[in-house]
C-alpha positions as CSV (number, residue, x, y, z in Angstrom):
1,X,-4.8,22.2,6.2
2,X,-1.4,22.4,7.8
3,X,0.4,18.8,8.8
4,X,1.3,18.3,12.1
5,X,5.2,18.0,12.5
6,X,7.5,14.7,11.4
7,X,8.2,14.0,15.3
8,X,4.1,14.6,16.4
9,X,3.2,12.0,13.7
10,X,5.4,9.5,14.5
11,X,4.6,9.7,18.1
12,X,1.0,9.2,17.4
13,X,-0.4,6.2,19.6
14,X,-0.5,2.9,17.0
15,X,0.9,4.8,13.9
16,X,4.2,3.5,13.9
17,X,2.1,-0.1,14.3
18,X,-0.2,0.6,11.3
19,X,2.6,2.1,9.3
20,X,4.6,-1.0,9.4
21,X,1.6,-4.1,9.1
22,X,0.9,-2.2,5.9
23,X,4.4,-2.0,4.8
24,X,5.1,-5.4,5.1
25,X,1.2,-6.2,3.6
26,X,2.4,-4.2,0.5
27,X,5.6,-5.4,0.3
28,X,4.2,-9.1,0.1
29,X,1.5,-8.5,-2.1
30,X,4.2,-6.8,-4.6
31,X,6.5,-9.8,-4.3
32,X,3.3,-12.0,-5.4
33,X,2.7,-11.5,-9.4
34,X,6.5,-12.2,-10.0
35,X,6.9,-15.0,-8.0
36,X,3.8,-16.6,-9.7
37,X,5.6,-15.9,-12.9
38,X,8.3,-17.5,-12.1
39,X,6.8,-20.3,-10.7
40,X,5.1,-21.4,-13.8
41,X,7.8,-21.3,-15.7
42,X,10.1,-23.0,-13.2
43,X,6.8,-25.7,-13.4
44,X,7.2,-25.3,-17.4
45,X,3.4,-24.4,-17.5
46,X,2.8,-22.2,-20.9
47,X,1.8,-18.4,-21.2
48,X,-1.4,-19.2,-21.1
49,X,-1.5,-21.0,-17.7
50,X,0.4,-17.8,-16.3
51,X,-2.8,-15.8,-17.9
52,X,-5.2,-18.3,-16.2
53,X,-3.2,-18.6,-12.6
54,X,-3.1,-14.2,-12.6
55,X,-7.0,-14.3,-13.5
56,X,-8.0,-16.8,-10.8
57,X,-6.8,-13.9,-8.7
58,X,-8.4,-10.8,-9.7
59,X,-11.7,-12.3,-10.8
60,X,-12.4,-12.6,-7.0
61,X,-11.1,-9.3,-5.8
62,X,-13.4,-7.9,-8.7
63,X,-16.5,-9.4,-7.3
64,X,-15.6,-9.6,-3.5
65,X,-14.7,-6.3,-3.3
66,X,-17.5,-4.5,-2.3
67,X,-17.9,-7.1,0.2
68,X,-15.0,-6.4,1.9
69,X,-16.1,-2.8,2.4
70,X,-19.3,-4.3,4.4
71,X,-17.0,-6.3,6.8
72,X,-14.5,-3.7,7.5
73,X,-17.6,-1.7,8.3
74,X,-19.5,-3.9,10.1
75,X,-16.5,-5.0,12.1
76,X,-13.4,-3.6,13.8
77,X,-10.8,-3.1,10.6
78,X,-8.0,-4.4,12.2
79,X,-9.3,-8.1,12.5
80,X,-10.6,-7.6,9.2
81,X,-7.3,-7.0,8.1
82,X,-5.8,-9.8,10.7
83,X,-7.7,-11.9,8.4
84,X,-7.3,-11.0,4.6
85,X,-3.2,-11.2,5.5
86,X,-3.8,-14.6,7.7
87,X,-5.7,-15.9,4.4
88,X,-2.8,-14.6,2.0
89,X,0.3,-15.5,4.1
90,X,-0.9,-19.2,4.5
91,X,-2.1,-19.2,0.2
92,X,1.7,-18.7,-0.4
93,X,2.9,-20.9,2.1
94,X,0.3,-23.7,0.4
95,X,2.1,-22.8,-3.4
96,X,5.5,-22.6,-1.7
97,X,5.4,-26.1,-0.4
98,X,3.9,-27.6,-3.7
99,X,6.9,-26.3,-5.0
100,X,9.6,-27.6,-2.6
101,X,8.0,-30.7,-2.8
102,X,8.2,-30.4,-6.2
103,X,3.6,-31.2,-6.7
104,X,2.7,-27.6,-8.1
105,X,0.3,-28.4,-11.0
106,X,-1.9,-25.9,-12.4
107,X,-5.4,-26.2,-10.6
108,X,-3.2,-26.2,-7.4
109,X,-2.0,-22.7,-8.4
110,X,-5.2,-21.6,-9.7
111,X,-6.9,-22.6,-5.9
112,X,-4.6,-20.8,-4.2
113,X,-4.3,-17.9,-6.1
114,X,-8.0,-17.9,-5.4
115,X,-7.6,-17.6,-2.2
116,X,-4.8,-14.4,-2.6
117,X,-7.1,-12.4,-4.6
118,X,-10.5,-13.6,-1.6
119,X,-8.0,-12.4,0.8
120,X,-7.3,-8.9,-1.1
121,X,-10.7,-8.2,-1.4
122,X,-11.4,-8.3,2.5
123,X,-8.0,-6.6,3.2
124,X,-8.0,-3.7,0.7
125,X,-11.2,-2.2,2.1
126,X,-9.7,-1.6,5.7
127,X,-6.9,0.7,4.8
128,X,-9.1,4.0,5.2
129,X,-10.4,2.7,8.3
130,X,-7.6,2.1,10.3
131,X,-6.0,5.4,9.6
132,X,-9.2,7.3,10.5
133,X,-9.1,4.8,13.6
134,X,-5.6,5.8,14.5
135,X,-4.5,9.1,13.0
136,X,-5.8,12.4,14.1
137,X,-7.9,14.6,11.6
138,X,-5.1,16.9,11.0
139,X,-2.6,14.2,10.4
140,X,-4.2,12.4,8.2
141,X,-2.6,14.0,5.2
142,X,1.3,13.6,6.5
143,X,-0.2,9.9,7.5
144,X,-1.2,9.3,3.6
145,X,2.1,10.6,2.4
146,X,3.7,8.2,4.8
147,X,1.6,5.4,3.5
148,X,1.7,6.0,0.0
149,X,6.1,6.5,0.3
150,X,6.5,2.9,1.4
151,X,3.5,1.5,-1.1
152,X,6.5,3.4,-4.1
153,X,8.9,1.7,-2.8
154,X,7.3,-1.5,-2.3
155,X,6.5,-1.6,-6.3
156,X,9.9,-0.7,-7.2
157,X,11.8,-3.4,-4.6
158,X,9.5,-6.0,-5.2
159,X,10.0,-7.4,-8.7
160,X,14.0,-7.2,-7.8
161,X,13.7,-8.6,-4.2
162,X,12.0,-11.7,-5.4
163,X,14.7,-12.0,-8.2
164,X,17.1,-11.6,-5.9
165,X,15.3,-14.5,-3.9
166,X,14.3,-16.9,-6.9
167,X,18.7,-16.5,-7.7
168,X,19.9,-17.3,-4.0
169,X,17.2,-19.7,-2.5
170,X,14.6,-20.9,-5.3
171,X,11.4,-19.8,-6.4
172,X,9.6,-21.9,-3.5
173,X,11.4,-20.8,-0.8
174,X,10.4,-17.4,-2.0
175,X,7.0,-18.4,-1.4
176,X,7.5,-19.1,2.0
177,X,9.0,-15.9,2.8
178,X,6.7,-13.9,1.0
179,X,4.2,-15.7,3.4
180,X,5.8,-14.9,6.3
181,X,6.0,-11.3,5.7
182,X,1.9,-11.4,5.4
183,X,2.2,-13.4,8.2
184,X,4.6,-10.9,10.4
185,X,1.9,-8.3,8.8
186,X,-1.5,-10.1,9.7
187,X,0.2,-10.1,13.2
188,X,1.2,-6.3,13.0
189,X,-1.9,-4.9,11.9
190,X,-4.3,-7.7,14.1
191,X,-2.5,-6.1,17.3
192,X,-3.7,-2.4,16.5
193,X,-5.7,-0.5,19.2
194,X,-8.3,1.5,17.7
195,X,-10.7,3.9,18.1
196,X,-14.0,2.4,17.8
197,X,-16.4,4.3,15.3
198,X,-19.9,3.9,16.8
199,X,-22.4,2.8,14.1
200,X,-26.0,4.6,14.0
201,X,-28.5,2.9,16.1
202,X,-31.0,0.0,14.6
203,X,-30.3,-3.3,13.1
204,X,-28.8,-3.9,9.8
205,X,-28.5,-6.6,7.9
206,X,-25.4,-7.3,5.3
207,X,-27.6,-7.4,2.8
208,X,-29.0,-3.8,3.7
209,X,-25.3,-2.8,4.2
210,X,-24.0,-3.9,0.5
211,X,-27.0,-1.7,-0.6
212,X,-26.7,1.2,1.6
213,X,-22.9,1.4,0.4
214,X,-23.9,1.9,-3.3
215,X,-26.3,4.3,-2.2
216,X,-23.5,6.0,-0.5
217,X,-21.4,5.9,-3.6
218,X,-24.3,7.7,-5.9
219,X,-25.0,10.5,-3.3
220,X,-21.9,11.8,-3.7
221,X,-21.6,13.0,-7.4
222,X,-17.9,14.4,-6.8
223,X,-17.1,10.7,-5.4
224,X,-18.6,9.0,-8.2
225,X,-17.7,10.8,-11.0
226,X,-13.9,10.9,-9.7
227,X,-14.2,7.0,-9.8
228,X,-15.0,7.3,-13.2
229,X,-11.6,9.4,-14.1
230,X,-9.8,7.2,-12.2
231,X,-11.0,4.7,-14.3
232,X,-9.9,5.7,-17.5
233,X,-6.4,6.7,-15.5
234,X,-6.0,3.2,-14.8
235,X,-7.0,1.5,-18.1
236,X,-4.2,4.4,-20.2
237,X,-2.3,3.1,-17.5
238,X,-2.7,-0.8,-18.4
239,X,-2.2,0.6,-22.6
240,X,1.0,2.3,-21.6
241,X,2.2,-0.7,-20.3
242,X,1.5,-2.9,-22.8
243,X,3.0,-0.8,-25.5
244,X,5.6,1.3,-24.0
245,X,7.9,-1.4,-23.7
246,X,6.9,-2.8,-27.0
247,X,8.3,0.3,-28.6
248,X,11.1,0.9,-26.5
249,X,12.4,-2.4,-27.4
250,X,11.6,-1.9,-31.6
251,X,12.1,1.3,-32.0
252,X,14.6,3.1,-28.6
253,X,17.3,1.1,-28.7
254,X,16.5,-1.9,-26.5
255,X,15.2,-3.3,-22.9
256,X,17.4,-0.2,-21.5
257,X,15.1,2.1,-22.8
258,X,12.2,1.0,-21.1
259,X,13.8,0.1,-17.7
260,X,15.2,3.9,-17.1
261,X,11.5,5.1,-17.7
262,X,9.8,2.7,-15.9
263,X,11.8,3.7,-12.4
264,X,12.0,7.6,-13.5
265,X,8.4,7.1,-13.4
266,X,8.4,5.0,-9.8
267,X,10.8,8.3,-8.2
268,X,8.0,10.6,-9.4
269,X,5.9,8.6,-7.8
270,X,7.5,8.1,-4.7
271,X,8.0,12.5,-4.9
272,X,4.6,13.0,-5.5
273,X,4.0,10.9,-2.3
274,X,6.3,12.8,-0.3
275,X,5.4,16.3,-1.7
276,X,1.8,16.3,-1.1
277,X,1.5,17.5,1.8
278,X,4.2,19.6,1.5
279,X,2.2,21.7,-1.4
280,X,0.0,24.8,-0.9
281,X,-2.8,22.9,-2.1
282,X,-6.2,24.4,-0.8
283,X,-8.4,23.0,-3.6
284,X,-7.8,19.0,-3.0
285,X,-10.1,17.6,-6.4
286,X,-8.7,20.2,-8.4
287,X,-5.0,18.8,-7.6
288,X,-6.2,15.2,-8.3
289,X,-7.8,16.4,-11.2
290,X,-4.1,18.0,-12.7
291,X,-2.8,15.7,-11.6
292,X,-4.7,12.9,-13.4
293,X,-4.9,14.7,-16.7
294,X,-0.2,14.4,-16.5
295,X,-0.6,10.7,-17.3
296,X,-1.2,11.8,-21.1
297,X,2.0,13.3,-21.4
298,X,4.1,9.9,-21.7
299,X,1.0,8.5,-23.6
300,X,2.0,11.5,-26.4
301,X,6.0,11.1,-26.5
302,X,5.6,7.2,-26.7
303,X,3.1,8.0,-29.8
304,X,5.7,9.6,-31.7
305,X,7.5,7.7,-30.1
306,X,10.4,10.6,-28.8
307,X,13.8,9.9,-27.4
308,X,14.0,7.9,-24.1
309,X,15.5,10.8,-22.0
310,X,12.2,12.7,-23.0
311,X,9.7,9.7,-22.6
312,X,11.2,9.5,-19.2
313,X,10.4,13.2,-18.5
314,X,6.8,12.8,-19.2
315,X,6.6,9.8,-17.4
316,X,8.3,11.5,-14.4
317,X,5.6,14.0,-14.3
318,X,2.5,11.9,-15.0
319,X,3.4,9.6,-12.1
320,X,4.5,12.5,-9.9
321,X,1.0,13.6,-10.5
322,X,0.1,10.0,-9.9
323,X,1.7,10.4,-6.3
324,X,-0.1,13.0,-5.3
325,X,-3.5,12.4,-6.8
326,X,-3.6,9.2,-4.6
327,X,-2.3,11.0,-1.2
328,X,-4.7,13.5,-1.5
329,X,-7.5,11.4,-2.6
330,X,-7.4,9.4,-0.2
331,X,-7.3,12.1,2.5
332,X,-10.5,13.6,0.7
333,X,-12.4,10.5,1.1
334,X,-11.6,9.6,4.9
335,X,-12.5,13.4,5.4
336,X,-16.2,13.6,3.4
337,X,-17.4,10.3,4.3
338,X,-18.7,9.1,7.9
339,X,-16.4,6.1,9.1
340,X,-19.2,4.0,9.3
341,X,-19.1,4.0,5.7
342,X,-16.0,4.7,4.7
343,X,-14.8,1.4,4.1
344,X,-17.3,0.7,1.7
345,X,-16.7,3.8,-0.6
346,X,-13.2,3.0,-0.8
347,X,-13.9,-0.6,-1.6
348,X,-15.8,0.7,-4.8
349,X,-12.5,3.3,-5.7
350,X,-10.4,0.2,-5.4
351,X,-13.0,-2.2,-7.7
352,X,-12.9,0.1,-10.7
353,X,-9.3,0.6,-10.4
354,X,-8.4,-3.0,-10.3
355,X,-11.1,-3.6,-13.1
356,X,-9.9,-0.7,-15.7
357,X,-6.1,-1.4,-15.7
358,X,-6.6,-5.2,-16.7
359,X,-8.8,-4.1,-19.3
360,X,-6.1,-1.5,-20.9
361,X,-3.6,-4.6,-20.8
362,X,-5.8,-6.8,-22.3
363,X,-7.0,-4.5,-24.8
364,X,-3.7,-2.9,-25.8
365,X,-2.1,-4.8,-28.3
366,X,-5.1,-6.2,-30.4
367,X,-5.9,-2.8,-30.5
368,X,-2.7,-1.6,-32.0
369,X,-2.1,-4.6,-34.2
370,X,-5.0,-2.7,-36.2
371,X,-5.0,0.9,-35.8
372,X,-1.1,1.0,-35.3
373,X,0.6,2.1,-31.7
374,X,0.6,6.1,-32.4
375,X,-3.7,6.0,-32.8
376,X,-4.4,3.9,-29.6
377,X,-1.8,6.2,-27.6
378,X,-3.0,9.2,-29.0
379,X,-6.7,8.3,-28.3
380,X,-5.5,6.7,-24.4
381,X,-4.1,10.5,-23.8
382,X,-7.3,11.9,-25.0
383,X,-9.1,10.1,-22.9
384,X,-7.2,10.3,-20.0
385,X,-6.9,14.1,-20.6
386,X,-10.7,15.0,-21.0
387,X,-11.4,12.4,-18.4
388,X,-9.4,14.6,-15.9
389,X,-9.5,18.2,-16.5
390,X,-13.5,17.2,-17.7
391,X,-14.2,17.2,-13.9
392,X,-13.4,20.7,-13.4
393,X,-16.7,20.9,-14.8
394,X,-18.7,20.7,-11.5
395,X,-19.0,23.6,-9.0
396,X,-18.2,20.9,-6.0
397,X,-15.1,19.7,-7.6
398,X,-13.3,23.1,-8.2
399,X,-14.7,24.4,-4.9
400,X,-14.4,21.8,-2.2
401,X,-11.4,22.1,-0.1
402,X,-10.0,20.2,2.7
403,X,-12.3,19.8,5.8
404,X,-10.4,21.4,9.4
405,X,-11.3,20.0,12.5
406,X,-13.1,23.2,13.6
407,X,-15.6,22.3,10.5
408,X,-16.0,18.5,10.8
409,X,-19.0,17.3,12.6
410,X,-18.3,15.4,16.2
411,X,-19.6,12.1,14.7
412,X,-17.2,11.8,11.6
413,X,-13.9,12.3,13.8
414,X,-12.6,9.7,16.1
415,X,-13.6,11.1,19.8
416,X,-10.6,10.6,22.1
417,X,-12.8,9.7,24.7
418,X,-14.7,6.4,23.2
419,X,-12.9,3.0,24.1
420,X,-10.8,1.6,22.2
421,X,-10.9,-2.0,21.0
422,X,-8.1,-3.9,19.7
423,X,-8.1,-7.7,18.8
């Protein structure tokens, strides 16, 4: 599926639009966990309060999640996104206050921080349908790359930007930037003209909705079983980092150590981004599937654990494969499922995701403090390795391939011709 050129993409009606809102969304969002950090220990809260504050926001986004997919299918998915940004941007202007005012206490944080993760629940959900809503079938791959690029960098600037910030103007005052940027986003993203998808004809109710979308999810045994890779990905992801630094501080010489493979890892990732659609890949889950099964390689070299330049290596390559696993995934998912659905599919890939990595944190270091680092990072890559290459197992995985236009049916493309509705 060749990409339509740099220029034609950027010239695309609303892209330049979407490609910004969700920078600045990401950007924010990245800035959020290391502010909160800070925070409490600027409010000399304990470990344990930072442990309760972070889980007061992922407990919602793990049960609101699938929610989220039936709003940003039911309605248009820029409001929805207006609204998960509004919700966030004025949650960190409420901590941000607090703490210029100097009346942060903990249930205040923990509220709030409710809120955030409410608000990432309904927001993560519309990403697939605004770039089917905006970017052309053929696109759509170039659009991903795009996407995913500034989501690398946003990971990699954030934790340093709000340093930077907590340094030159105090840790609430990054609050209140950090809300104006999902502010300037909520505004960015709300203004989007779209291309309406037409639902089928006949009432629904939500209820019916939330059902039909785990129906969805289980008719598609290439969706779901991919989900279930992903899954373990994510939670070796969450055991890597838990004990890589652990043993790049004990045993590699230091802080150092760690820090060089951490961002060798993020420019993979950034490369992978960039390269997929650059790559003569004709066989999108069997590219995902690769490069899933990379991650074991740093899981390995830390087991050992090898020298740093070498653990960097491997990371390199597993999160290269990282970057373009999620481009191209992404691209197979707005292509297979009809956009009247779509939302709630990828609500489901994001809720297992978000689950498995939090478990592979938690899990980590009891884990080890047992069997010894080597065993859990041995097992992790086994996992992660079987878990990946294991789906090259079924026929629709090492056959399917990306759709062209000339093969998708009318109804799952955006039709130039239907109106389009902006906020």
């Amino acid at each position: 599926m060749p990409p339509l050129p740099t220029t034609a993409l950027t010239r695309i009606p609303g892209f330049r639009r979407l490609l910004t809102g969700r920078t600045l969304s990401m950007l924010a969002t990245c800035l959020v966990p290391t502010a909160l950090t800070l925070a409490v220990i600027d409010s000399t809260l304990s470990a344990g309060d930072l442990g309760l504050v972070l889980a007061c926001e992922l407990i919602p986004q793990l049960l609101l999640l699938p929610i989220g997919g039936v709003l940003a299918d039911r309605l248009p998915p820029q409001r929805v996104a207006f609204a998960a940004d509004l919700v966030r941007g004025l949650a960190q202007l409420g901590i941000g206050i607090a703490l210029l005012n100097g009346s942060v206490n903990l249930l205040y944080l923990c509220v709030l921080s409710s809120v955030t993760g409410v608000g990432v629940a309904i927001g993560t959900p519309t990403v697939s349908p605004l770039v089917t809503a905006v970017v052309p079938h053929e696109a759509r791959l170039r659009a991903n790359s795009y996407l995913g690029t500034t989501r690398g960098i946003a990971l990699v600037a954030g934790p340093g930007i709000v340093g930077v910030m907590v340094i030159t103007i105090g840790v609430g005052w990054s609050f209140v930037l950090t809300a104006a940027l999902f502010l300037l986003a909520a505004t960015t993203l709300g203004g989007l003209k779209v291309t309406r998808h037409e639902r089928p004809a006949g009432h629904s109710t939500f209820r019916g909705d939330l059902a039909e979308g785990w129906q969805v999810v289980r008719s598609h045994r290439w969706f779901w079983t991919n989900l279930v890779g992903h899954g373990v990905s994510n939670l070796t992801a969450g055991v890597l980092a838990t004990l890589g630094p652990l043993i790049a501080v004990r045993e590699l010489g230091g802080d150092t150590s760690w820090v060089i493979t951490y961002q060798c890892g993020m420019v993979g990732m950034l490369l992978g981004a960039y390269l997929a659609p650059r790559l003569p890949i004709s066989r999108p889950l069997v590219a995902t599937s690769l490069g899933g099964a990379a991650f074991a390689l740093p899981l390995l070299t830390f087991a050992v654990p090898a020298p740093t330049a070498v653990n960097s290596a491997a990371y390199f390559v597993a999160m290269l494969g990282l970057g373009v696993l999620n481009t191209v995934w992404q691209t197979v998912i707005q292509q297979r499922f009809e956009p009247h659905t779509l939302a709630r599919a990828d609500s489901y890939d994001a809720l297992l995701s978000f689950a498995a990595r939090p478990l592979g944190l938690a899990l980590a270091a009891p884990v080890a403090a047992t069997t010894g680092n080597a065993a859990v990072l041995v097992v992790a890559a086994v996992l992660v390795g079987a878990g990946s290459l294991g789906l090259l197992a079924l026929r629709e995985v090492r056959t399917m391939r990306f759709v062209t236009p000339e093969e998708t049916a009318p109804e799952t493309v955006p039709a130039a011709a239907k109106t389009a509705d902006s906020s």
